[in-house]
N, C-alpha and C positions, 0 to 999 in steps of 0.2 A: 504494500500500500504506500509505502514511502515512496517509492520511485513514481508512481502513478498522480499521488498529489504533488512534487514536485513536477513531475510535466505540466499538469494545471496550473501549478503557479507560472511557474513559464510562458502558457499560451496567454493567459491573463495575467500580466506584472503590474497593471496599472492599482493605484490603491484604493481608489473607492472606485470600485468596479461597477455597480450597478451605474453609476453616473458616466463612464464613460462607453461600459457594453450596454448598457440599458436593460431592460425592466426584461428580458429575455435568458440574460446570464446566468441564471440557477437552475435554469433548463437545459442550456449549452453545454453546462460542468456538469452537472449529472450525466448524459448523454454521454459526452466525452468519456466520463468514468465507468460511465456503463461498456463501452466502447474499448476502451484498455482495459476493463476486466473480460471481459470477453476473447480479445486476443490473446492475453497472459496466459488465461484459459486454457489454450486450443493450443498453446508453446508446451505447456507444461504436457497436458494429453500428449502431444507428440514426444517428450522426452521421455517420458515414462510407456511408451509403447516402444521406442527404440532402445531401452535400458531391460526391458521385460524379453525381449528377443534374445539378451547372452545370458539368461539366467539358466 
């Protein structure tokens, strides 16, 4: 999760965020985090199907 809210802070650096992304932004970041969980997701599946194959 660290790595994940540090990308969000990245794509939004700005500090009052809702006055500069506007009234949308807690939608954008949810999304976005829904978004990088989903592909962490589908990294990890794949490594643990590639690690399950030399057992």
């Amino acid at each position: 999760m660290e790595y994940r809210d540090a990308y969000v802070r990245a794509m939004y650096p700005a500090r009052n965020k809702l006055a500069r992304y506007g009234s949308a932004y807690p939608m954008e970041v949810d999304l976005l985090r829904a978004r990088l969980t989903r592909e962490h997701s589908a990294q990890l599946r794949d490594l643990l199907e590639q690690y399950s194959r030399y057992r």
